[in-house]
VOMI-741093 format. One line per field, with one value per residue: x, y, z of N, C-alpha, C, O, CB in turn; residue number from 1. Coordinates in pm, 1 decimal. Glycine has a CB too. Example, Ala and Ser with C-alpha at 12.3 -4.5 7.8 and 13.67 -1.06 7.14 Angstrom:
nu 1319.0 / 1285.0
nv -569.0 / -225.0
nw 780.0 / 708.0
cau 1230.0 / 1367.0
cav -450.0 / -106.0
caw 780.0 / 714.0
cu 1320.0 / 1290.0
cv -330.0 / 3.0
cw 780.0 / 787.0
ou 1423.6 / 1340.9
ov -331.9 / 113.8
ow 846.5 / 803.9
cbu 1130.8 / 1408.4
cbv -447.3 / -59.8
cbw 904.6 / 572.5
seq 1 / 2
END
This chain:
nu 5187.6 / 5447.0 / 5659.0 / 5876.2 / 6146.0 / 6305.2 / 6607.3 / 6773.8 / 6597.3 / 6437.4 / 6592.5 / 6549.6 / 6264.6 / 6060.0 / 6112.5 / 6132.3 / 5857.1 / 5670.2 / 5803.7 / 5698.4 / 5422.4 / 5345.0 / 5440.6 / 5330.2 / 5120.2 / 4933.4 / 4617.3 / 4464.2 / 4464.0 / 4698.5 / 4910.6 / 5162.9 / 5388.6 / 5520.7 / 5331.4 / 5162.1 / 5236.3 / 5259.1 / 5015.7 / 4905.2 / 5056.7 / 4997.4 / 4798.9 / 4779.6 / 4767.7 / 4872.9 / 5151.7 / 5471.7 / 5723.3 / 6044.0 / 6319.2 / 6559.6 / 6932.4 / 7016.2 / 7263.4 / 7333.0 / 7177.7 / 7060.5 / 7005.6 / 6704.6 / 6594.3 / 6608.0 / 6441.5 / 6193.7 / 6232.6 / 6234.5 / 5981.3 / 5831.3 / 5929.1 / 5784.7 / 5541.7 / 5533.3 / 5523.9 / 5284.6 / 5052.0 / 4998.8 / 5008.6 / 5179.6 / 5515.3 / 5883.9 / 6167.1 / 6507.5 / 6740.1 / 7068.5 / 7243.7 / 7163.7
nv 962.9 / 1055.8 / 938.5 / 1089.5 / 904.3 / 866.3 / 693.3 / 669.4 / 780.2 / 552.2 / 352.3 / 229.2 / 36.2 / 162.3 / 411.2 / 421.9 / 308.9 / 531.5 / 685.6 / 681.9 / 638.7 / 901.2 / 1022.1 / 857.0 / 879.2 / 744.0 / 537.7 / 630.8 / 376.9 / 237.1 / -9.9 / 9.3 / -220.1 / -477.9 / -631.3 / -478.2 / -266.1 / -378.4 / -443.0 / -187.1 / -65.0 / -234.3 / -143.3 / 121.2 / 301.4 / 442.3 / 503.2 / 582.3 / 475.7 / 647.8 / 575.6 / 688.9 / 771.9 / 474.1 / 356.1 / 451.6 / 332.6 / 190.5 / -119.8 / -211.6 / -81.0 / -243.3 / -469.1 / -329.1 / -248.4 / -454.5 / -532.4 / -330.3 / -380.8 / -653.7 / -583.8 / -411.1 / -582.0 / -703.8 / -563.3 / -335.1 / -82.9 / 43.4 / 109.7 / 81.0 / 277.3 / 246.5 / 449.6 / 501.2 / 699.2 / 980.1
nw -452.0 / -290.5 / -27.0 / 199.9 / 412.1 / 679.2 / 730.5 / 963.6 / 1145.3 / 1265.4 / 1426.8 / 1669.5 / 1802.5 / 1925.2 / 1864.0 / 1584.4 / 1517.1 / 1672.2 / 1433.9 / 1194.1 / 1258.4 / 1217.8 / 964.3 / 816.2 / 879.4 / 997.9 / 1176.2 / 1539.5 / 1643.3 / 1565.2 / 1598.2 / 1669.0 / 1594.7 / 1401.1 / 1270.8 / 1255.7 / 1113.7 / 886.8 / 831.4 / 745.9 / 584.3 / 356.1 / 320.9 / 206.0 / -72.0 / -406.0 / -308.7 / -309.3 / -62.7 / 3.0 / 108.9 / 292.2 / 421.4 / 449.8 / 508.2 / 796.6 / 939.8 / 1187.2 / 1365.8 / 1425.6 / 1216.6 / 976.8 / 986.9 / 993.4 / 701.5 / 580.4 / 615.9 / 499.1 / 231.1 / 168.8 / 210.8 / 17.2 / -226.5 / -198.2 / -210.0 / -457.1 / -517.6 / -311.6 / -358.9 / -270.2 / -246.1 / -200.6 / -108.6 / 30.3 / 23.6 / 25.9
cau 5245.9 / 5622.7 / 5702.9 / 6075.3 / 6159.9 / 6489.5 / 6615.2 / 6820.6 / 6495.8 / 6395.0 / 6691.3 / 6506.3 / 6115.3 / 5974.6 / 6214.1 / 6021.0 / 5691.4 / 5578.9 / 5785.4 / 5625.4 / 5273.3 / 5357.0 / 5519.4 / 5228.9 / 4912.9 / 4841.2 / 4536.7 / 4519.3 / 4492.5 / 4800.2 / 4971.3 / 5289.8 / 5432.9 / 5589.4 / 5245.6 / 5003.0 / 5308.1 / 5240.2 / 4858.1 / 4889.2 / 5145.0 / 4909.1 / 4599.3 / 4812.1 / 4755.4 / 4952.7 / 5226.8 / 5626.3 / 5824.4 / 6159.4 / 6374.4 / 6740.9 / 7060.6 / 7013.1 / 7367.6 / 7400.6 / 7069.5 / 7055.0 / 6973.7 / 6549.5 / 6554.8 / 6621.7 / 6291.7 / 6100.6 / 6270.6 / 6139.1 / 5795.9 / 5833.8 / 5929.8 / 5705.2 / 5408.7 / 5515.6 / 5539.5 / 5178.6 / 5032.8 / 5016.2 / 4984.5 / 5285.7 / 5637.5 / 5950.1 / 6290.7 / 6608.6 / 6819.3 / 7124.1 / 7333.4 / 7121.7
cav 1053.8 / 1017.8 / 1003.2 / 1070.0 / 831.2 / 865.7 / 552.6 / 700.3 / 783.3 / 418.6 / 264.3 / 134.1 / -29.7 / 275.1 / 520.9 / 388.9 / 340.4 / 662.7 / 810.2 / 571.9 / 658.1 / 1044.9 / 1024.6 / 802.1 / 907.1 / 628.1 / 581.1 / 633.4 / 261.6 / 181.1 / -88.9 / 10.6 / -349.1 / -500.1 / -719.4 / -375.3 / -165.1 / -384.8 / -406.7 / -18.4 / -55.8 / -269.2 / -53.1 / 255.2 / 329.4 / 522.1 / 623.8 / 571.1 / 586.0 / 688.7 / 587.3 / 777.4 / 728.4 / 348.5 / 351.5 / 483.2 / 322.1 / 96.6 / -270.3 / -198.2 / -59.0 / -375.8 / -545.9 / -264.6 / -231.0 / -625.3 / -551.6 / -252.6 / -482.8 / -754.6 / -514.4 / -381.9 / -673.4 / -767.3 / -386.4 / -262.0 / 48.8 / 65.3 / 90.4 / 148.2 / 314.9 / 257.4 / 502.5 / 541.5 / 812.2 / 1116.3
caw -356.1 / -270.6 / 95.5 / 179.7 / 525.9 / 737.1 / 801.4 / 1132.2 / 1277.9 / 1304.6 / 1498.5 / 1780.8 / 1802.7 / 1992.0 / 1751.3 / 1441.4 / 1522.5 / 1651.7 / 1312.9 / 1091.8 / 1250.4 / 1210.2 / 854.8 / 732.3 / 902.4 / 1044.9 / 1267.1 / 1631.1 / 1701.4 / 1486.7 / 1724.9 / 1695.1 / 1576.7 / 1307.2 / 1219.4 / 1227.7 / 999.1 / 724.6 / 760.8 / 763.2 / 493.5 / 245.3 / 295.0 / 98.0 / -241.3 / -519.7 / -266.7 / -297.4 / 23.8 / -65.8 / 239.3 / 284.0 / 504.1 / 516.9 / 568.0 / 893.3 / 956.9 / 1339.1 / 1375.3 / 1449.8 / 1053.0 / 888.9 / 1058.1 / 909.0 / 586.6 / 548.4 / 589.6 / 387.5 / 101.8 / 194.4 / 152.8 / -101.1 / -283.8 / -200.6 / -253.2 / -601.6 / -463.1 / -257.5 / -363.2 / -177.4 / -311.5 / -103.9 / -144.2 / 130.2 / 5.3 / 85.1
cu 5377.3 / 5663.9 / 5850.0 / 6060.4 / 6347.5 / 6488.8 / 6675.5 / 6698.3 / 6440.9 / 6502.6 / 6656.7 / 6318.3 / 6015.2 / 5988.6 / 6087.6 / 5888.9 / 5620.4 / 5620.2 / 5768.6 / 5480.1 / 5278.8 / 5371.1 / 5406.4 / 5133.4 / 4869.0 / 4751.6 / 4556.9 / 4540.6 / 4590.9 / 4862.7 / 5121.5 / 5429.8 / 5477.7 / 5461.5 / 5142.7 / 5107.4 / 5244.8 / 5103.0 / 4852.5 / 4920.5 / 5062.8 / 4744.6 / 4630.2 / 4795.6 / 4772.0 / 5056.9 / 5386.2 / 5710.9 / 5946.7 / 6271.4 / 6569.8 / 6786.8 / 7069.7 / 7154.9 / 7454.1 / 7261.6 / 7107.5 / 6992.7 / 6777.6 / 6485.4 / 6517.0 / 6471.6 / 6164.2 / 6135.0 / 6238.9 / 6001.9 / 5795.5 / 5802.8 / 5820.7 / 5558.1 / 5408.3 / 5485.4 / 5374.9 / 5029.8 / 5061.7 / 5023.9 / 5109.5 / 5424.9 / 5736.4 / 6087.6 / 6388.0 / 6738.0 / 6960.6 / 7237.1 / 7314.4 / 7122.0
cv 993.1 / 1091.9 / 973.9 / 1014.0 / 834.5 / 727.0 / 576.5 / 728.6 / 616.3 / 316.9 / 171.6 / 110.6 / 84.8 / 403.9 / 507.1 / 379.8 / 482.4 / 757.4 / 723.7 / 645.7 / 803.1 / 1086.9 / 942.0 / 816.3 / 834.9 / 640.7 / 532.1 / 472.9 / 175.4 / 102.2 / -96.1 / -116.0 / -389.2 / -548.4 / -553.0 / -261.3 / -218.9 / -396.4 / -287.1 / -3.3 / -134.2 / -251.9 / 107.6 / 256.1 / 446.5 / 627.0 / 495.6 / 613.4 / 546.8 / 719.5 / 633.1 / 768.7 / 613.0 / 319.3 / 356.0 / 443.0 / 220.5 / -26.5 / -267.9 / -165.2 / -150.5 / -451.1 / -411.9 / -224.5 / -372.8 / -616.0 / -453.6 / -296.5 / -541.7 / -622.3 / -486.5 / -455.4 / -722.4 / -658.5 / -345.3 / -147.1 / 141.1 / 35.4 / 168.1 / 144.7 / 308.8 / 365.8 / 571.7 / 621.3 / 934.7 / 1156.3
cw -307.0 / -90.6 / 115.6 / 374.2 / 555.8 / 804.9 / 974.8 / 1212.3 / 1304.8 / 1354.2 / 1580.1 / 1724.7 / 1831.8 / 1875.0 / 1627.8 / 1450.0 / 1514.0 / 1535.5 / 1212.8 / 1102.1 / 1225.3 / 1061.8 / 791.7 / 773.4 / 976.2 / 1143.7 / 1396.8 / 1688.8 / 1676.9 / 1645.3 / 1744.3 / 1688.5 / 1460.8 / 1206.2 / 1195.1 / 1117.7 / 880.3 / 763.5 / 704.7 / 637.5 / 363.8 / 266.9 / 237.5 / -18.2 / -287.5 / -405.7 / -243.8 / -150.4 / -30.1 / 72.0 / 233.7 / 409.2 / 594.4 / 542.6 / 678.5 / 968.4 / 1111.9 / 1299.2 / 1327.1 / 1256.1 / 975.7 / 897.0 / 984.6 / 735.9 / 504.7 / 524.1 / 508.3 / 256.3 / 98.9 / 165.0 / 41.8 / -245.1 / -332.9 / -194.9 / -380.9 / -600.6 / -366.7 / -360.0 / -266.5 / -275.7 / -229.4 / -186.2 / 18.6 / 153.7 / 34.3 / 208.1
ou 5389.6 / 5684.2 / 5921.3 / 5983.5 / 6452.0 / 6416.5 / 6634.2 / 6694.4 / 6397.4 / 6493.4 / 6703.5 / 6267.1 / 5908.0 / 5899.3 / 5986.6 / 5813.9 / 5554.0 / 5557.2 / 5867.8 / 5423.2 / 5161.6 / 5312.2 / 5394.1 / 5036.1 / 4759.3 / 4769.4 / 4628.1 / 4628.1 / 4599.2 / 4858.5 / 5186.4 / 5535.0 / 5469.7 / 5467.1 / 5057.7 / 5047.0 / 5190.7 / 5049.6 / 4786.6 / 4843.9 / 5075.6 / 4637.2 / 4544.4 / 4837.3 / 4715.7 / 5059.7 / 5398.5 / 5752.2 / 5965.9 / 6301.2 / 6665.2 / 6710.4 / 7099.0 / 7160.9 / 7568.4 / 7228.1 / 7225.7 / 6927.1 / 6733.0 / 6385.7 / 6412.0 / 6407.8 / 6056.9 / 6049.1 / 6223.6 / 5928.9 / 5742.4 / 5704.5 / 5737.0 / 5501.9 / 5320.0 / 5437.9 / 5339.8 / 4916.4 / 5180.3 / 5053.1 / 5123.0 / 5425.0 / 5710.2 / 6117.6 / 6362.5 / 6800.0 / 6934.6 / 7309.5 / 7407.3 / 7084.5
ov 871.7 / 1205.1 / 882.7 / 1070.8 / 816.5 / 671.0 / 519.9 / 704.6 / 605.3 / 199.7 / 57.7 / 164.1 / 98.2 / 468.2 / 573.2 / 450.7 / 536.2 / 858.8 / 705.1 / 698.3 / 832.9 / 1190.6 / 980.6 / 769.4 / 854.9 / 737.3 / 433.8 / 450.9 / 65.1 / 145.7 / -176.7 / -109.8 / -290.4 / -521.3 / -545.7 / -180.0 / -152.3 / -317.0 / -280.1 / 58.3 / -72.3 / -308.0 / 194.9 / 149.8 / 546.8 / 749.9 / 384.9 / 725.5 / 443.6 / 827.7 / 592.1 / 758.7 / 604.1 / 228.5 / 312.9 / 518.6 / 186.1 / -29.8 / -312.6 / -205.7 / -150.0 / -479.7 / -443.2 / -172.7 / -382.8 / -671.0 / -492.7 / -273.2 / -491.6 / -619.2 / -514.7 / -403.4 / -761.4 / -702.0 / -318.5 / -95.8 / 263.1 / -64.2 / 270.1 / 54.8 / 392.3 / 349.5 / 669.1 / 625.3 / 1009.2 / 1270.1
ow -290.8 / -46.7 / 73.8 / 451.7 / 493.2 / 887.3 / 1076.0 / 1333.0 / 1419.4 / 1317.6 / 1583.0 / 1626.4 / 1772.7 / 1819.9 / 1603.5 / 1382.9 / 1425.4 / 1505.6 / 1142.4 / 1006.4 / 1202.3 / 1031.3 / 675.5 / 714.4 / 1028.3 / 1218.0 / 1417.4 / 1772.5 / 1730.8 / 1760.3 / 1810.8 / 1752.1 / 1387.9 / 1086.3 / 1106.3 / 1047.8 / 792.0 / 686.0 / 600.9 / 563.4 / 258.1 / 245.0 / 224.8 / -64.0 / -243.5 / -399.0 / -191.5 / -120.8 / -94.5 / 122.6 / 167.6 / 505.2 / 713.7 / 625.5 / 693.4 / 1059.6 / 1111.1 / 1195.2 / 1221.4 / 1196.3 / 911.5 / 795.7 / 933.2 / 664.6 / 383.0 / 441.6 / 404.3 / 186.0 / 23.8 / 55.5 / -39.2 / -346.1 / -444.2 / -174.4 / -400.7 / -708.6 / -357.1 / -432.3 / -202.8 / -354.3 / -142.7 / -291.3 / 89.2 / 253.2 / 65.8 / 236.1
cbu 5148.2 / 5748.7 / 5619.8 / 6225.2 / 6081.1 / 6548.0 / 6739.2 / 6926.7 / 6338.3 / 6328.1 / 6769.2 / 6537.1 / 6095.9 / 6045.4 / 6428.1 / 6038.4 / 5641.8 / 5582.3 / 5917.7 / 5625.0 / 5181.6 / 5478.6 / 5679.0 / 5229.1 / 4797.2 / 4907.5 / 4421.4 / 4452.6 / 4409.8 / 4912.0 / 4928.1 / 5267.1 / 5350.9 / 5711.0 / 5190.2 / 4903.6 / 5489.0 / 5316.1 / 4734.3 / 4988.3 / 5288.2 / 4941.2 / 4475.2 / 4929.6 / 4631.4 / 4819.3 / 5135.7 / 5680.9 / 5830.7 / 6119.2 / 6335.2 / 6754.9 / 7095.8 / 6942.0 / 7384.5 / 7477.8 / 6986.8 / 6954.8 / 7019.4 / 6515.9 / 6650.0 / 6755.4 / 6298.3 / 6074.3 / 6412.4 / 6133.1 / 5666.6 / 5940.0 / 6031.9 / 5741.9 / 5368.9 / 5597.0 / 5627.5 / 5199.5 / 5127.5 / 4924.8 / 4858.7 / 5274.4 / 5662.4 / 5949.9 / 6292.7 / 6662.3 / 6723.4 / 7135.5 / 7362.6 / 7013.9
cbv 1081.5 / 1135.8 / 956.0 / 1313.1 / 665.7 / 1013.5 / 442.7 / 844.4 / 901.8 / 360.8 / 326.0 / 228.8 / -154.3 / 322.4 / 434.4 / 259.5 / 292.1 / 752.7 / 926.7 / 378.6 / 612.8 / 1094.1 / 969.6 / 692.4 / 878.8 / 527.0 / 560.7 / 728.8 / 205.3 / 314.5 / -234.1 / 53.7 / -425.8 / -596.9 / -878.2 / -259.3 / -170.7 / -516.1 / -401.6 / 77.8 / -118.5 / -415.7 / -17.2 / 298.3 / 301.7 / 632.8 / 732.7 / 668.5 / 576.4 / 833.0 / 419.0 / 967.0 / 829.1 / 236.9 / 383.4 / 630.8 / 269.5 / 166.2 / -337.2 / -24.3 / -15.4 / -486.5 / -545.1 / -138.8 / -183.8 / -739.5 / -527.7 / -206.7 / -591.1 / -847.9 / -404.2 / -331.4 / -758.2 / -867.8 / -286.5 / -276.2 / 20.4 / -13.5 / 108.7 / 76.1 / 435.9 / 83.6 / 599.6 / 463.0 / 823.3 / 1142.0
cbw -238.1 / -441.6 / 217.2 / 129.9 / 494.2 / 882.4 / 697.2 / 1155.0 / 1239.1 / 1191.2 / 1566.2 / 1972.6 / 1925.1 / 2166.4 / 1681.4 / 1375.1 / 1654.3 / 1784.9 / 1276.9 / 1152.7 / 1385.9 / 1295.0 / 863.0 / 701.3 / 781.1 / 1085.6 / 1230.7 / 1703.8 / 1695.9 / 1382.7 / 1719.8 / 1808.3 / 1605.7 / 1344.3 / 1339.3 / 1439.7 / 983.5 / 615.3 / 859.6 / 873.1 / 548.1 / 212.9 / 514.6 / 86.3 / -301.3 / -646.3 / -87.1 / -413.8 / 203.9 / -173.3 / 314.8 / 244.6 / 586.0 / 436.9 / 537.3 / 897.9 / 816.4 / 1476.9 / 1579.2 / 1593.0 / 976.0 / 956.5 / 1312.4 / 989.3 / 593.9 / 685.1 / 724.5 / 381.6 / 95.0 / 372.6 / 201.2 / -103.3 / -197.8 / -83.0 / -174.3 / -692.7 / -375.4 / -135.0 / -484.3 / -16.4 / -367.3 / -60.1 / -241.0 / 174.9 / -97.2 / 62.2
seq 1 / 2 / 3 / 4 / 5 / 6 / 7 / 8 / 9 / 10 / 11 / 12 / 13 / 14 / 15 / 16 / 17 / 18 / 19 / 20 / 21 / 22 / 23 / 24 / 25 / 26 / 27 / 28 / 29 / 30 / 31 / 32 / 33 / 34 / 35 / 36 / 37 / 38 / 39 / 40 / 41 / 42 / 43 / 44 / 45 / 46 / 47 / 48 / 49 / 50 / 51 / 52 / 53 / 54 / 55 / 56 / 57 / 58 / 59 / 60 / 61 / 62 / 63 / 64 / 65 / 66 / 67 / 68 / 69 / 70 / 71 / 72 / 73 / 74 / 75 / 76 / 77 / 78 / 79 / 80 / 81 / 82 / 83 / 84 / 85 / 86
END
């Protein structure tokens, strides 16, 4: 499954979380943190997010665009596509 992610919505800590937990499902106890994204983030399987307009993306992105990777990395199940032209 191929989820498409705006990087402008995740500028700030608060910004990203709640559209992280909205955009991926996550459950209600998700902790809203950098350490419970990637648990969240390597308990997915067979899904692509496919993140767009990292270009005009805010500081808070970068810190989740790490664990992004970093899960992905350690998730067979996860991959992530940067794409910051769309």
């Amino acid at each position: 499954m191929e989820i498409l992610l705006d990087a402008r919505r995740m500028g700030s800590r608060k910004e990203a979380h709640d559209y992280l937990k909205e955009r991926l499902d996550f459950p209600e106890y998700y902790g809203k943190n950098l350490d419970a994204l990637y648990e969240c983030l390597c308990e997915l399987a067979d899904v692509e997010l496919v993140i767009i307009h990292v270009g005009e993306a805010e500081s808070y992105y970068w810190k989740v665009e790490n664990v992004m990777k970093r899960a992905a990395r350690n998730n067979g199940g996860l991959s992530v596509a940067i794409n910051g032209t769309e």
